[in-house]
C-alpha positions in Angstrom: 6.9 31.4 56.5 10.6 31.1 56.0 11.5 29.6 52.6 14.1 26.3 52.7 17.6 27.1 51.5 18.1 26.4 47.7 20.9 25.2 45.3 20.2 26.4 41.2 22.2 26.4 38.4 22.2 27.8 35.0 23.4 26.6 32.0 23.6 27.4 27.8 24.9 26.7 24.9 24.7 27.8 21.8 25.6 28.0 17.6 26.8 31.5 15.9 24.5 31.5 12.8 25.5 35.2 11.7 27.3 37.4 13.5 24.5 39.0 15.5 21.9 35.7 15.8 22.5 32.4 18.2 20.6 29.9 18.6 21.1 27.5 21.5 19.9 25.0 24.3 19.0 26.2 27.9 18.5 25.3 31.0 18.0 25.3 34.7 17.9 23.2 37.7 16.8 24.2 41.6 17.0 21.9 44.4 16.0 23.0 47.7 17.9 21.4 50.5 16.1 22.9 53.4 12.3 22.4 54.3 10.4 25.7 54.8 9.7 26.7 57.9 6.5 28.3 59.9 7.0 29.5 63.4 10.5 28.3 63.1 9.1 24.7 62.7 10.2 22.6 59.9 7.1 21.7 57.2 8.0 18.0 56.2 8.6 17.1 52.7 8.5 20.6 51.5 11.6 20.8 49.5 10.9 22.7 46.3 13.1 20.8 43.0 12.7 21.8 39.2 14.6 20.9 36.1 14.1 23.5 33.0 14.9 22.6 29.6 14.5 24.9 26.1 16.1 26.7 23.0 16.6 30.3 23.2 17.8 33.1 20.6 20.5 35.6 20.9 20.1 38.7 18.9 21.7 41.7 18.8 25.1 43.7 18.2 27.6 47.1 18.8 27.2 45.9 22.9 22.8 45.6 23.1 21.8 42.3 23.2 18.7 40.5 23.3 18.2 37.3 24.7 14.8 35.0 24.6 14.9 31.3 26.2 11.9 28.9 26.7 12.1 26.3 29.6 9.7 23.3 30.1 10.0 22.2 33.2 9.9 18.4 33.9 10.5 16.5 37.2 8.3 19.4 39.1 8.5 18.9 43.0 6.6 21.0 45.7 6.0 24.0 43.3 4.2 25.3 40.3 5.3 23.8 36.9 4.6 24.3 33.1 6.9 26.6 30.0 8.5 29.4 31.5 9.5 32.4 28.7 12.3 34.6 30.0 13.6 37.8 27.9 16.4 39.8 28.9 18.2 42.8 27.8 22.0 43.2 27.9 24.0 46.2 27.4 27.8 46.5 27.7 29.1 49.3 29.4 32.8 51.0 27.7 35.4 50.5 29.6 36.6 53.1 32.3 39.4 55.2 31.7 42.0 54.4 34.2 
């Protein structure tokens, strides 16, 4: 099975409550604009679209950063739906001496 080819986009925003908490609004959205394929033949109606929607929390400081968003997803095509809970971990690096 070859999956169809996809378009997604990201997008936040979000309020400074202290320096080292955010709170915010989240969201994704993935439209596929290729069917699959099996056997290099096209699988009709197969397109795969998504919208996700949620708050998320920033927390963190001195370049670690923790970041925990909630999506629900709502207009569900061709693929699993329900919340989705992401968390990720961000660390900046120092810069390079140059």
């Amino acid at each position: 099975m070859q999956p169809g080819q996809a378009f997604h986009l990201n997008y936040s925003a979000s309020y400074e409550v202290h320096k080292s908490l955010r709170f915010g609004f989240n969201g994704y959205w993935l439209q596929q604009t290729a069917d699959h394929r099996i056997n290099d033949l096209a699988i009709p109606d197969s397109k795969e679209r998504t919208v996700g929607l949620g708050p998320g929390i920033q927390v963190g400081g001195n370049g670690i950063w923790l970041h925990l968003n909630s999506y629900l997803e709502t207009g569900v095509r061709n693929r699993p739906s329900g919340i989705k809970v992401t968390l990720r971990i961000t660390k900046a690096l120092p810069p390079g001496k140059g």
